[in-house]
LODREN-190628 format. One record per residue (C-alpha): residue number from 1; residue in one letter; x, y, z. Coordinates in Angstrom, 1 decimal. Layout:
N
<rec num="NUM" residuo="A" xx="X" yy="Y" zz="Z"/>
...
***
This chain:
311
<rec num="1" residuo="X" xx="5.7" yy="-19.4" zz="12.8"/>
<rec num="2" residuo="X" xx="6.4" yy="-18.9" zz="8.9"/>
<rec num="3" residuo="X" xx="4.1" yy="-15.6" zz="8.9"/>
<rec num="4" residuo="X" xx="4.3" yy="-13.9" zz="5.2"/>
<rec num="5" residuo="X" xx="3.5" yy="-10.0" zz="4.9"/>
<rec num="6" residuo="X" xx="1.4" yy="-8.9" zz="2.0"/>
<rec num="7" residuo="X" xx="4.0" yy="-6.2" zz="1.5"/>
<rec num="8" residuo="X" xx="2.1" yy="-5.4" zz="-1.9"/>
<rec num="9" residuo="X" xx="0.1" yy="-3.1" zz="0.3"/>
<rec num="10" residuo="X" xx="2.6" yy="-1.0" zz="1.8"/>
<rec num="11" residuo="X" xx="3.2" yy="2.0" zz="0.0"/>
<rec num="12" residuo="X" xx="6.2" yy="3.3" zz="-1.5"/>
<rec num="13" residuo="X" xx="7.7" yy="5.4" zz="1.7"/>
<rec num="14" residuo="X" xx="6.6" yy="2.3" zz="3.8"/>
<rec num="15" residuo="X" xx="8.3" yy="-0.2" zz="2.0"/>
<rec num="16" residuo="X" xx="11.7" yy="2.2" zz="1.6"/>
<rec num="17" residuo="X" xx="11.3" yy="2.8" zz="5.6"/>
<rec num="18" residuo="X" xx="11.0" yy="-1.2" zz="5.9"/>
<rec num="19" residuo="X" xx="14.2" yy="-1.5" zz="3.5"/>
<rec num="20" residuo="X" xx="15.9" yy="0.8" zz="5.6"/>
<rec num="21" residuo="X" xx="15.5" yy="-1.0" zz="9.1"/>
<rec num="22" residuo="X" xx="16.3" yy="-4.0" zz="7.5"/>
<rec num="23" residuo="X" xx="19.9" yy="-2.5" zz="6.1"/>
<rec num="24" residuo="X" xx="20.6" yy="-0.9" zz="9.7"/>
<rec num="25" residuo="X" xx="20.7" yy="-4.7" zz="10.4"/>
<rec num="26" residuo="X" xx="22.7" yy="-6.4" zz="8.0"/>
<rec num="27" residuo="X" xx="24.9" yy="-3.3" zz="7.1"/>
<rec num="28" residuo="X" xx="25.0" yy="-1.0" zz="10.3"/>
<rec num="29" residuo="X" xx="23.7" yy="2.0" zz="12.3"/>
<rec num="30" residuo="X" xx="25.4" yy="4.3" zz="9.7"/>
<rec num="31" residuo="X" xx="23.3" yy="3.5" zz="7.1"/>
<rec num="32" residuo="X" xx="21.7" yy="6.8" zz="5.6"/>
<rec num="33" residuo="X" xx="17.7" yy="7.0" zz="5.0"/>
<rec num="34" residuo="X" xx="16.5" yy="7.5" zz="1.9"/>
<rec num="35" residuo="X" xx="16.3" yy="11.0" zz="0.4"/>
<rec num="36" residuo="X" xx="14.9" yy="12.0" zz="-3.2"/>
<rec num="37" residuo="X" xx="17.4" yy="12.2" zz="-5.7"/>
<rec num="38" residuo="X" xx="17.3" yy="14.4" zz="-9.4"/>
<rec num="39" residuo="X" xx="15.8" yy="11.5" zz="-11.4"/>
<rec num="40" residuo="X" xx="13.1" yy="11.2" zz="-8.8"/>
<rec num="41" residuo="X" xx="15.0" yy="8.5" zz="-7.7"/>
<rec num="42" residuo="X" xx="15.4" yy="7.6" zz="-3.8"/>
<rec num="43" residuo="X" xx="18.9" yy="5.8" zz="-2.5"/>
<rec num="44" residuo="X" xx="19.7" yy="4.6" zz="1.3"/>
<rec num="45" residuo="X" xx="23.6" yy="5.0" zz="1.8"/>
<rec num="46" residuo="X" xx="26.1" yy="3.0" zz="3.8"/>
<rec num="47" residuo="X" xx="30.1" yy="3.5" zz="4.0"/>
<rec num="48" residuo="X" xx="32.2" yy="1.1" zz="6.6"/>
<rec num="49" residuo="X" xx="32.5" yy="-3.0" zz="7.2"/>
<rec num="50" residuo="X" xx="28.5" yy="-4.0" zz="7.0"/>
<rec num="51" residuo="X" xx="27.8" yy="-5.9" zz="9.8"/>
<rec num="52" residuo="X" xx="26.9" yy="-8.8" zz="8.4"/>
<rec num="53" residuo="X" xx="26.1" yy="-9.1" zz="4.8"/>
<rec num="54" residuo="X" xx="26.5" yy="-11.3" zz="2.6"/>
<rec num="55" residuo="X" xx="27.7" yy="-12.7" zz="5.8"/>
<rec num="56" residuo="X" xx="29.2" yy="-12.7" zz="9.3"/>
<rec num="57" residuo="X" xx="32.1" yy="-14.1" zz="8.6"/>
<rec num="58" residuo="X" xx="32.9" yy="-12.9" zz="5.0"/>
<rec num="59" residuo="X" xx="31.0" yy="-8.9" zz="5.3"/>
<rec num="60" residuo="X" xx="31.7" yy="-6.4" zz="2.3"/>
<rec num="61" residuo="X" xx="33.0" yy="-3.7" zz="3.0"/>
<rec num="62" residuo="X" xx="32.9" yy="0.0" zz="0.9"/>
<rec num="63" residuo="X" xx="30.5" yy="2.3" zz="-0.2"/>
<rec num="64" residuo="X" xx="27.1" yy="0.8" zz="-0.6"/>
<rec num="65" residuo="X" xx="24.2" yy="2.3" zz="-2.4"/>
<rec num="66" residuo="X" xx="20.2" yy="0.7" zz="-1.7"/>
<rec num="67" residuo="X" xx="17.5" yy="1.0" zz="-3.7"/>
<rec num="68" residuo="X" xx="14.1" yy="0.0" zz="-3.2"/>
<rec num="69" residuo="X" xx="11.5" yy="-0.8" zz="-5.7"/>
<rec num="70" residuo="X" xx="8.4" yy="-1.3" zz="-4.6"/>
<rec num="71" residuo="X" xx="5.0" yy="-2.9" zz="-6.7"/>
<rec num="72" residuo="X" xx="1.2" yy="-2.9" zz="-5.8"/>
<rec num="73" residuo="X" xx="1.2" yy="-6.2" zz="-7.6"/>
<rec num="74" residuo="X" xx="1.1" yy="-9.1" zz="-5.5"/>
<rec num="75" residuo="X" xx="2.4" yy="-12.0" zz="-8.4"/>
<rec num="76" residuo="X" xx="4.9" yy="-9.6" zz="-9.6"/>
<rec num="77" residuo="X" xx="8.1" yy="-11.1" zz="-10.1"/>
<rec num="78" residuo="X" xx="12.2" yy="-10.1" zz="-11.3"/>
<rec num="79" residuo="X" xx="11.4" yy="-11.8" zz="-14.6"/>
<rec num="80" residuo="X" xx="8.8" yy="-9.3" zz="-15.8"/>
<rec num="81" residuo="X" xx="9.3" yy="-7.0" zz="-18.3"/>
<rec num="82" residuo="X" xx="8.8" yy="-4.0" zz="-17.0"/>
<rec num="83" residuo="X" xx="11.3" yy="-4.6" zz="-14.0"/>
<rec num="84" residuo="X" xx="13.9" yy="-5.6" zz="-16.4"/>
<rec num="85" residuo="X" xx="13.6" yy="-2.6" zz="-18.5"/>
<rec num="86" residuo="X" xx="13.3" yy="-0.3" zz="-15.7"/>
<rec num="87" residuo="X" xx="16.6" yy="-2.0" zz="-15.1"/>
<rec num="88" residuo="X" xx="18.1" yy="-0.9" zz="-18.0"/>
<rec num="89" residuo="X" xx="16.9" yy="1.9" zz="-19.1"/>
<rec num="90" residuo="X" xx="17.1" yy="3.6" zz="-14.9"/>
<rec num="91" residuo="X" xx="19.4" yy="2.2" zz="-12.6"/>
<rec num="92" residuo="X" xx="22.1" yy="1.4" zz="-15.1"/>
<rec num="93" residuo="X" xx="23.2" yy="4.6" zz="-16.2"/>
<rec num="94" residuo="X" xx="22.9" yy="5.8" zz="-12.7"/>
<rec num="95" residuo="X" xx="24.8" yy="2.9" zz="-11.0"/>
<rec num="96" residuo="X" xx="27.6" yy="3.6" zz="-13.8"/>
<rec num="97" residuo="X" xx="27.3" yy="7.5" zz="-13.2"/>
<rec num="98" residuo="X" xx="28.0" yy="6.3" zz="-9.2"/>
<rec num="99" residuo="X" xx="30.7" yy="3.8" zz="-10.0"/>
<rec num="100" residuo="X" xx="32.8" yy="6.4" zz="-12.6"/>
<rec num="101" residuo="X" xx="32.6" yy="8.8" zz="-10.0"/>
<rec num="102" residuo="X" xx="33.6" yy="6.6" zz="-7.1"/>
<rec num="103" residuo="X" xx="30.9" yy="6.4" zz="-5.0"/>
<rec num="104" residuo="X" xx="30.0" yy="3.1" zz="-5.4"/>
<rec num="105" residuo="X" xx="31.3" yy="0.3" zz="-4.9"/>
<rec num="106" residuo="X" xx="28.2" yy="-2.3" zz="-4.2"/>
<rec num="107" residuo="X" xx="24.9" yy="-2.3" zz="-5.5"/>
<rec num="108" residuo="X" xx="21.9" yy="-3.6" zz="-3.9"/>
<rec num="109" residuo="X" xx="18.3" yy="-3.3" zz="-4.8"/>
<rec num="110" residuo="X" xx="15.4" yy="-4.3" zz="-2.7"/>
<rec num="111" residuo="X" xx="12.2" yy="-5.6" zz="-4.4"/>
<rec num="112" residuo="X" xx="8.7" yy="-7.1" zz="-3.3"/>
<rec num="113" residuo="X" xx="8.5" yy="-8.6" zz="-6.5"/>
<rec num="114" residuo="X" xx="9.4" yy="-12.9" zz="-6.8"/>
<rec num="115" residuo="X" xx="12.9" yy="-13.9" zz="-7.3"/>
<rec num="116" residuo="X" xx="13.9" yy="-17.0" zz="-8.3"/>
<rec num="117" residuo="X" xx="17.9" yy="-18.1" zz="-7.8"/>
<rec num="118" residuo="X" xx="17.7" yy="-18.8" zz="-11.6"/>
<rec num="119" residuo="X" xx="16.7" yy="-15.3" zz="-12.0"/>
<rec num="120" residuo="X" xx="19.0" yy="-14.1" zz="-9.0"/>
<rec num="121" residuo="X" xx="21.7" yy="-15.1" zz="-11.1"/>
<rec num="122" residuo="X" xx="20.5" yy="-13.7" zz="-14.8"/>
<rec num="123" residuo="X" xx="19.8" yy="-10.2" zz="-13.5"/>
<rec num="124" residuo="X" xx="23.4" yy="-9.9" zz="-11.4"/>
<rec num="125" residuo="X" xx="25.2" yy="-10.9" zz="-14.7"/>
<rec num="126" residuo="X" xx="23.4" yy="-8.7" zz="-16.5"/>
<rec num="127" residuo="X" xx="24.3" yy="-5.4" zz="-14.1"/>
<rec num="128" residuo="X" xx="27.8" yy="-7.3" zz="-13.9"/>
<rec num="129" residuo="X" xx="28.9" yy="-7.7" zz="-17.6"/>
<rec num="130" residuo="X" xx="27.6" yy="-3.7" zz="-17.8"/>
<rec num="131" residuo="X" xx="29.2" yy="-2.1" zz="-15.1"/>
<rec num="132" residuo="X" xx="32.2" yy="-4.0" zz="-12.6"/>
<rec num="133" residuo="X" xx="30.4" yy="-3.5" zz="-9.5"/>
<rec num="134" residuo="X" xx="29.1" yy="-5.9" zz="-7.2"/>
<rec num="135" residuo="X" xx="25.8" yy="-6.4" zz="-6.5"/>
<rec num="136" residuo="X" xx="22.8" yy="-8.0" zz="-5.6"/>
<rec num="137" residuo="X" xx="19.1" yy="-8.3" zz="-5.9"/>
<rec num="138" residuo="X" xx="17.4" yy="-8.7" zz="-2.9"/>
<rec num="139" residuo="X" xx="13.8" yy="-10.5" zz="-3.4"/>
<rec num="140" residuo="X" xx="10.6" yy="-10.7" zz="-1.3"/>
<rec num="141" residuo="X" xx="11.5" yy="-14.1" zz="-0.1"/>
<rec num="142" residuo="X" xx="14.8" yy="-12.9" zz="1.3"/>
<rec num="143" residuo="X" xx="13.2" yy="-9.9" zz="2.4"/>
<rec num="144" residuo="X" xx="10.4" yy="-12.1" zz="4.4"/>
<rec num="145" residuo="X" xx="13.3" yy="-14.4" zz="5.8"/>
<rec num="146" residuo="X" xx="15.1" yy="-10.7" zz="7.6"/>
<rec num="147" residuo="X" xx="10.9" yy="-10.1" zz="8.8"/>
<rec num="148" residuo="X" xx="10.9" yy="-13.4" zz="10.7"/>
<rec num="149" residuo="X" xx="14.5" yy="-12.8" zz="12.7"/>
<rec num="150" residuo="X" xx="13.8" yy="-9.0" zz="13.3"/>
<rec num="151" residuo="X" xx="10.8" yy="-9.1" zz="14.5"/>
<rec num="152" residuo="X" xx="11.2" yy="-5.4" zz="16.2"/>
<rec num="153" residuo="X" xx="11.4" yy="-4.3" zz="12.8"/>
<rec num="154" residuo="X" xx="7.8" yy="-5.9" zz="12.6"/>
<rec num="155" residuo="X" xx="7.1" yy="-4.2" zz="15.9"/>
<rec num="156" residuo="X" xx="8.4" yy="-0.8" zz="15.0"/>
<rec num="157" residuo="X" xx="6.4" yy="-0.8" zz="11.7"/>
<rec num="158" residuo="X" xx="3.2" yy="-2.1" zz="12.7"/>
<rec num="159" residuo="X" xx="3.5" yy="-4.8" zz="10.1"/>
<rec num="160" residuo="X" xx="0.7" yy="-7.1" zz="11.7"/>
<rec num="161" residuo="X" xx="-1.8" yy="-4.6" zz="10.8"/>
<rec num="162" residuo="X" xx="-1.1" yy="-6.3" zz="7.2"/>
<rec num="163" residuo="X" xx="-2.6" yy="-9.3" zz="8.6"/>
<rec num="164" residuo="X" xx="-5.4" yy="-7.8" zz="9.7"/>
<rec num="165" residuo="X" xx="-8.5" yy="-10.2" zz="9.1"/>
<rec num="166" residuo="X" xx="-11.2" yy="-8.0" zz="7.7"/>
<rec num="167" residuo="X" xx="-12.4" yy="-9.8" zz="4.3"/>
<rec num="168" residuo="X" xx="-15.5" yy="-9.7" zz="2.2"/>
<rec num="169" residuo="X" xx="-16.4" yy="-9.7" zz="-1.3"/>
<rec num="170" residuo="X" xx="-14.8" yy="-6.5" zz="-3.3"/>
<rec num="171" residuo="X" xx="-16.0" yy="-6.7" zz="-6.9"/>
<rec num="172" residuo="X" xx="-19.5" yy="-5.6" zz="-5.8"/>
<rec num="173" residuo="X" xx="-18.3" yy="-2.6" zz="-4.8"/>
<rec num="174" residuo="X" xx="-15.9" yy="-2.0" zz="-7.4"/>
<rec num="175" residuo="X" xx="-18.1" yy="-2.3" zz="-9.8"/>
<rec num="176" residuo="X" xx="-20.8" yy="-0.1" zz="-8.5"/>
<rec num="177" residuo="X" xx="-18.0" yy="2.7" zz="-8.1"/>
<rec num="178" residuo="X" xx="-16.8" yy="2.1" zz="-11.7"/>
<rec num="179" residuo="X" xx="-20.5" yy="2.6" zz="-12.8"/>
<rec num="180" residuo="X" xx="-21.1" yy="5.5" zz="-10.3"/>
<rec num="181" residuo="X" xx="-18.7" yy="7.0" zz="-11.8"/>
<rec num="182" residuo="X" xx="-19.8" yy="6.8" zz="-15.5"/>
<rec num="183" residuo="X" xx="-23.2" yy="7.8" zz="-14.6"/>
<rec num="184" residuo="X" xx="-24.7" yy="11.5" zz="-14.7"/>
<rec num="185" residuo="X" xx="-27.1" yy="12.2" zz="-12.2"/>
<rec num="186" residuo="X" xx="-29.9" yy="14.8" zz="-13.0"/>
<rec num="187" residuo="X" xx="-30.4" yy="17.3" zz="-10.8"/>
<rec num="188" residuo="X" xx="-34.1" yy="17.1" zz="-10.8"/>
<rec num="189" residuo="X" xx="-33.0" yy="13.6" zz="-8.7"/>
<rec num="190" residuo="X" xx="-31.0" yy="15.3" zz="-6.8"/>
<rec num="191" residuo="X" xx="-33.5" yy="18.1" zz="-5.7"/>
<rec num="192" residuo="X" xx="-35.4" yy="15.0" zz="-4.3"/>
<rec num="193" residuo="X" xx="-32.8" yy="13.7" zz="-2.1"/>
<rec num="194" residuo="X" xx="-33.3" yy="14.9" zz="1.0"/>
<rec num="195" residuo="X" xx="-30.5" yy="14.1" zz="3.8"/>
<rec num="196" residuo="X" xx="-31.3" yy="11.8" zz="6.7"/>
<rec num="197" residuo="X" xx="-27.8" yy="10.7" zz="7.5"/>
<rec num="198" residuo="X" xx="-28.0" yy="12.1" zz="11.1"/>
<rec num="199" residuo="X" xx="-29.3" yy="8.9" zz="12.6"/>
<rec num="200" residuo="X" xx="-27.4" yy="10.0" zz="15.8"/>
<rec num="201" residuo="X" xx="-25.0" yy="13.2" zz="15.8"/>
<rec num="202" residuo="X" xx="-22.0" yy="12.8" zz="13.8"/>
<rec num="203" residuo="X" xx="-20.0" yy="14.3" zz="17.1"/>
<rec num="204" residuo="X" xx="-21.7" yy="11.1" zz="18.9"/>
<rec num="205" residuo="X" xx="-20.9" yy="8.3" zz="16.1"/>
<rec num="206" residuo="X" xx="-17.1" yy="9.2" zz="16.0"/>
<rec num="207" residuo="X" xx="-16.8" yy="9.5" zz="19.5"/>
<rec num="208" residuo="X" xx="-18.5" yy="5.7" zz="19.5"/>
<rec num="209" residuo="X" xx="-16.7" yy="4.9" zz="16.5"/>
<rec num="210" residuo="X" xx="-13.0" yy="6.0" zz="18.1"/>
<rec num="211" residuo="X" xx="-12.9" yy="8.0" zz="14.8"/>
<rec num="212" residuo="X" xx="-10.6" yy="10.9" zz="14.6"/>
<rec num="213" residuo="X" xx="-11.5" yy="14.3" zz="14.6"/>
<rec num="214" residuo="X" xx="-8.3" yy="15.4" zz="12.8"/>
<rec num="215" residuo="X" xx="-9.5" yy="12.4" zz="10.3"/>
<rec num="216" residuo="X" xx="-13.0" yy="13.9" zz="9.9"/>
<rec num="217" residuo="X" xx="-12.7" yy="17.2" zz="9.6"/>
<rec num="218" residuo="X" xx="-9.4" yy="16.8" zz="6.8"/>
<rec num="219" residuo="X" xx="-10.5" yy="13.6" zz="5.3"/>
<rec num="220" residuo="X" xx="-13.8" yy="12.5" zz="5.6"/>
<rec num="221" residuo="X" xx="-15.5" yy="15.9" zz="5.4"/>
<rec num="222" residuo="X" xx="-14.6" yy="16.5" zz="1.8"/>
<rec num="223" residuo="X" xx="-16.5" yy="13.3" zz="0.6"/>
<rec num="224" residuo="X" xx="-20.0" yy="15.3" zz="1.6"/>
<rec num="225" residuo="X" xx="-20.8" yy="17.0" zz="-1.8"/>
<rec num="226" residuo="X" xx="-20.7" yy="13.0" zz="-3.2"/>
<rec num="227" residuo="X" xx="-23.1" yy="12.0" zz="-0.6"/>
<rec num="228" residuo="X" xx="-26.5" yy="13.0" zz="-2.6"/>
<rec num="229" residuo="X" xx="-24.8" yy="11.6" zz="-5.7"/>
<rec num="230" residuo="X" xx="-24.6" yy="8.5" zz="-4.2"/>
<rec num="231" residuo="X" xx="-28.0" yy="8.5" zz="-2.6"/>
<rec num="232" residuo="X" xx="-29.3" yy="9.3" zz="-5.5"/>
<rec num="233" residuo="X" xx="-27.6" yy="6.4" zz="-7.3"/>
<rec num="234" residuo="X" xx="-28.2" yy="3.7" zz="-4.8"/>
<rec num="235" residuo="X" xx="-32.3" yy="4.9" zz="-5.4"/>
<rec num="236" residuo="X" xx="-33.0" yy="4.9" zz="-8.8"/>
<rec num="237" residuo="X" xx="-34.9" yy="1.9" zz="-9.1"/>
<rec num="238" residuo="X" xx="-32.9" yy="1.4" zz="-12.6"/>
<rec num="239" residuo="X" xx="-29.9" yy="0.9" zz="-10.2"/>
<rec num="240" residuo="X" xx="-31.3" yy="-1.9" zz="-8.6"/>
<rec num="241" residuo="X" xx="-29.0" yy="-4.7" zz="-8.6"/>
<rec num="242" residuo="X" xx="-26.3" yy="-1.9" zz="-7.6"/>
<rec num="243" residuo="X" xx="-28.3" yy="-1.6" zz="-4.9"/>
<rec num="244" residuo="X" xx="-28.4" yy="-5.0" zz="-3.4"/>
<rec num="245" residuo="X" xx="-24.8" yy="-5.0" zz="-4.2"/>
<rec num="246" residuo="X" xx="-24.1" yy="-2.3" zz="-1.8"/>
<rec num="247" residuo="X" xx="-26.7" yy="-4.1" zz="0.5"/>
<rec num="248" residuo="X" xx="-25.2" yy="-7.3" zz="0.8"/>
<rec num="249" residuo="X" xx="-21.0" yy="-5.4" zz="0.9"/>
<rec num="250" residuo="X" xx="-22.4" yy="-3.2" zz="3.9"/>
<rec num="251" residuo="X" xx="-24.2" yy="-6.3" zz="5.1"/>
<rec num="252" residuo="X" xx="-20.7" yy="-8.3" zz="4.5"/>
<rec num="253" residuo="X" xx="-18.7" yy="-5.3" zz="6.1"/>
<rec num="254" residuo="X" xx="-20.8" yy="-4.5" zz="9.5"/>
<rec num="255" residuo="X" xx="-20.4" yy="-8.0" zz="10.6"/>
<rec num="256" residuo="X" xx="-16.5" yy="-8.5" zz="9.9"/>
<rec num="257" residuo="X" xx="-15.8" yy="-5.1" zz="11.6"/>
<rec num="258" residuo="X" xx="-18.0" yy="-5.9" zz="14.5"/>
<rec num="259" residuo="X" xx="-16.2" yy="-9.1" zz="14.8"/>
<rec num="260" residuo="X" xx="-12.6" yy="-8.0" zz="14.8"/>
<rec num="261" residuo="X" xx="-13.1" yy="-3.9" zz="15.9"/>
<rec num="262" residuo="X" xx="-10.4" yy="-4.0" zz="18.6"/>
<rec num="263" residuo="X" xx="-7.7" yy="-5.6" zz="16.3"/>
<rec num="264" residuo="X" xx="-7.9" yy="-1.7" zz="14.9"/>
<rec num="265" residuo="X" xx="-7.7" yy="1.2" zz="16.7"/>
<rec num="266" residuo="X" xx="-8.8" yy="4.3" zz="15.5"/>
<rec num="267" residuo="X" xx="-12.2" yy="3.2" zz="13.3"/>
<rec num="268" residuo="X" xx="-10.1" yy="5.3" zz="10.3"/>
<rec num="269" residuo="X" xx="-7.4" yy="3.0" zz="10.6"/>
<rec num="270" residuo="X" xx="-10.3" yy="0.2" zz="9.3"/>
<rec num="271" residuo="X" xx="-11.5" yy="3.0" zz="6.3"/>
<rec num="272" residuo="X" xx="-7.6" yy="3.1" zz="5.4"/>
<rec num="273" residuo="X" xx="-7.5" yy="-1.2" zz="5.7"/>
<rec num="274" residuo="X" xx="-10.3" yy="-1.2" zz="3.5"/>
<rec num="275" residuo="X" xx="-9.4" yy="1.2" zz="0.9"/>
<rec num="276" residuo="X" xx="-6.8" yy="-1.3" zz="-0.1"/>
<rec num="277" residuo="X" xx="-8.2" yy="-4.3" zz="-0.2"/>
<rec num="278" residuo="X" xx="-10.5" yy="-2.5" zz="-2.6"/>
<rec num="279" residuo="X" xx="-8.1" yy="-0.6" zz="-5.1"/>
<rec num="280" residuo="X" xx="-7.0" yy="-3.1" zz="-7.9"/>
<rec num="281" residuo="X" xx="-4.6" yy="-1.1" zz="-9.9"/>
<rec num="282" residuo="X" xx="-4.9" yy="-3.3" zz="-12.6"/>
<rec num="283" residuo="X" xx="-8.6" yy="-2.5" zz="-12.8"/>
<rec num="284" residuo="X" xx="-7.8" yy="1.5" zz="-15.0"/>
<rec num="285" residuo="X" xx="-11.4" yy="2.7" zz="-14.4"/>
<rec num="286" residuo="X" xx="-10.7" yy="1.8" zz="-10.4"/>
<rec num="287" residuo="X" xx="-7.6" yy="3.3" zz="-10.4"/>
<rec num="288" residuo="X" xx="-8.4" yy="6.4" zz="-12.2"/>
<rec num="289" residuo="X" xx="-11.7" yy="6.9" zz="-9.7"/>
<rec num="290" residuo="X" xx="-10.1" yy="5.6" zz="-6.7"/>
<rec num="291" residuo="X" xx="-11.3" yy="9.2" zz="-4.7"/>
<rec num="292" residuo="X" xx="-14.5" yy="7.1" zz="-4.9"/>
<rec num="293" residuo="X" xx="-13.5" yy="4.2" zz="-3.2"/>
<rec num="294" residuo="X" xx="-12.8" yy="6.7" zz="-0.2"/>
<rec num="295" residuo="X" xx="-16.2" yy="8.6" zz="-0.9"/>
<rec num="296" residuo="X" xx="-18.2" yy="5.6" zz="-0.6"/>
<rec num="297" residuo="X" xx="-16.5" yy="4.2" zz="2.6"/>
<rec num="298" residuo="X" xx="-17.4" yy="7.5" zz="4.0"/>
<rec num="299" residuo="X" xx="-21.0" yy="7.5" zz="2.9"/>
<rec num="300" residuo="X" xx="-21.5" yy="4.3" zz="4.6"/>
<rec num="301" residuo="X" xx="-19.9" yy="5.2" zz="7.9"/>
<rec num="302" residuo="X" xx="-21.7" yy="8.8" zz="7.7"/>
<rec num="303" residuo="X" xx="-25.3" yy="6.9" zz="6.9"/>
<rec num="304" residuo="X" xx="-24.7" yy="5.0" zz="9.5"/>
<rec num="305" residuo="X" xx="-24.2" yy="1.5" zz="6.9"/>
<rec num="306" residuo="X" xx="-21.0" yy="0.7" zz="8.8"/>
<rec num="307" residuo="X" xx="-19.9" yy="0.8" zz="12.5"/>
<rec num="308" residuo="X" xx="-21.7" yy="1.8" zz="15.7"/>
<rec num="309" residuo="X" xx="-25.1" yy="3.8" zz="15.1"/>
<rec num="310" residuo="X" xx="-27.2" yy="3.5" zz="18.2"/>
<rec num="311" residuo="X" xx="-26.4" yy="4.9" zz="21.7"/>
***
C-alpha cells in the first residue's frame, strides 16, 4: 500500500526525531541525535562504513553530518527561494567551517519539501562547485520511499495518527477567530454573560471524554478568562453569521469525532489533531492569534459543543 504522510504537520523536533530513525537505518546505530548548535542550528552525526547508503554494495564511509529542514507548507519544494537562500546564506559557511576543520566529509540534508531529480542535481552542484564535499539532498519522496520499508519507524513514531480521518470545513472557524480577535468586547456585555458551561461537571465530562487531567489543569484551564469573550461574541446579534458559522463547525465536528473517537485516544490527542488542521501559517492574522485556535477548541469542549455531554 503506497500510503503518503502529511509530514507538513509534524513539527520541527518530530520531523528531526523521524530523520534520525531513518539515518540509524541507512547509516548505523552510531548515528548521534540531534543537539542545538551556536547558530541555532541542529546536526545528527555519524562516523564509520554507513550501512547502506547510497547503497549496499557501494556505502560511504567517513564523517557524516545530517540536517533536517523541516516546512509547515505542504507544496513547498527545493526550487523555492527561500530554501535556496537559506542554502546559501546558512548551511554553506557552516558546511565549509566543518569541511576546513575536518569534520566533514559528507553532507546530507533532509527536507519535506518536493525534489525533483532535475533539481537533485542543480542544488548538489551548487554545494559542490562551493565547497569539495560530497553530498546530497534528501527530498520528501525519498524520505516517504524509507517510511514504506521501515515501517517500525512508523510504529515507533505514531505516524498513522497523521492519517487520522477527522475533516470538516476550517475557514469558518478561521475566520471567526481572525474577527474575534479584532473585535473589543465592552464590558457592559460582558457583565451580562452569565456562565452556564456546567452542563454536567467538568470532573465528569473528562472522565467521559478520556481527557487528561495533566491536559486540563496545564492546558486547557488557562483558555477560561477567553470563555466570556467568546460568549459574548458568539451572542451579539451583530455577530450573527459568526454564529451560524460556529453552529454548523461544532455541528461539522461532533459528528466526525463521534464517528471515528476510538481512532484517538486521549480526547486531547483530537484538540491537538485539530489545532492543525486549523492553523494556516500562510494566513499572518491566524498565525499571529493562533492561542485562539486553542481557546476556542476548549470553549467548545468546556460548553459542552464537542464530545460526550450527557451521562
Amino acid at each position: 500500500m503506497n500510503i503518503r504522510f502529511p509530514l507538513h504537520n509534524l513539527n520541527d523536533e518530530e520531523f528531526e526525531g523521524l530523520v534520525t530513525l531513518i539515518c540509524e537505518k541507512i547509516l548505523g546505530l552510531g548515528t548521534i541525535v540531534f543537539s542545538k548548535g551556536k547558530d541555532g542550528g541542529r546536526d545528527a552525526k555519524f562516523t564509520g562504513k554507513s550501512n547502506k547508503y547510497p547503497s549496499e554494495n557501494s556505502p560511504w564511509e567517513g564523517k557524516f553530518i545530517v540536517q533536517a529542514k523541516h516546512t509547515t507548507k505542504p507544496e513547498a519544494s527545493c526550487s523555492d527561494s527561500d530554501f535556496k537562500t537559506l542554502l546559501k546564506n546558512r548551511e554553506l559557511p557552516k558546511i565549509k567551517k566543518l569541511k576546513d576543520s575536518g569534520k566533514l566529509d559528507y553532507y546530507l540534508l533532509f527536507t519535506n519539501r518536493k525534489l525533483s531529480g532535475i533539481q537533485d542535481s542543480k542544488i548538489e552542484d551548487v554545494l559542490s562547485e562551493k565547497i569539495d564535499v560530497v553530498n546530497r539532498i534528501i527530498g520528501i519522496e525519498r524520505i516517504q520511499l524509507w517510511l514504506q520499508e521501515y515501517t517500525d519507524i512508523v510504529k515507533t513514531l505514531e505516524l498513522n495518527k497523521l492519517l487520522l480521518p477527522i475533516e470538516f470545513y476550517e475557514e469558518d472557524i478561521q475566520e471567526i477567530i481572525t474577527t474575534f480577535a479584532e473585535t473589543k468586547i465592552p464590558k457592559k456585555y460582558l457583565k451580562e454573560i452569565q456562565n452556564e458551561f456546567k452542563k454536567i461537571p467538568i470532573e465528569v465530562k473528562n472522565k467521559l471524554n478520556r481527557l487528561g487531567k495533566d491536559y486540563f489543569d496545564n492546558v486547557l484551564k488557562s483558555s477560561y478568562s477567553d470563555f466570556d469573550k467568546i460568549k459574548a461574541f458568539l451572542q451579539d446579534p451583530r455577530n450573527d453569521d459568526f454564529k451560524k458559522k460556529y453552529n454548523n463547525t461544532i455541528s461539522d465536528l461532533q459528528e466526525e469525532i463521534f464517528i471515528h473517537r476510538e481512532e484517538y485516544g486521549a480526547f486531547e490527542n483530537i484538540l491537538n489533531h485539530l489545532y492543525k488542521l486549523i492553523l494556516d501559517v500562510s494566513n499572518d492574522k491566524l498565525k499571529n492569534n493562533r492561542k485562539l485556535i486553542r481557546v476556542f477548541l476548549h470553549y467548545m469542549y468546556v460548553n459542552c459543543d464537542i464530545g460526550i455531554k450527557e451521562l
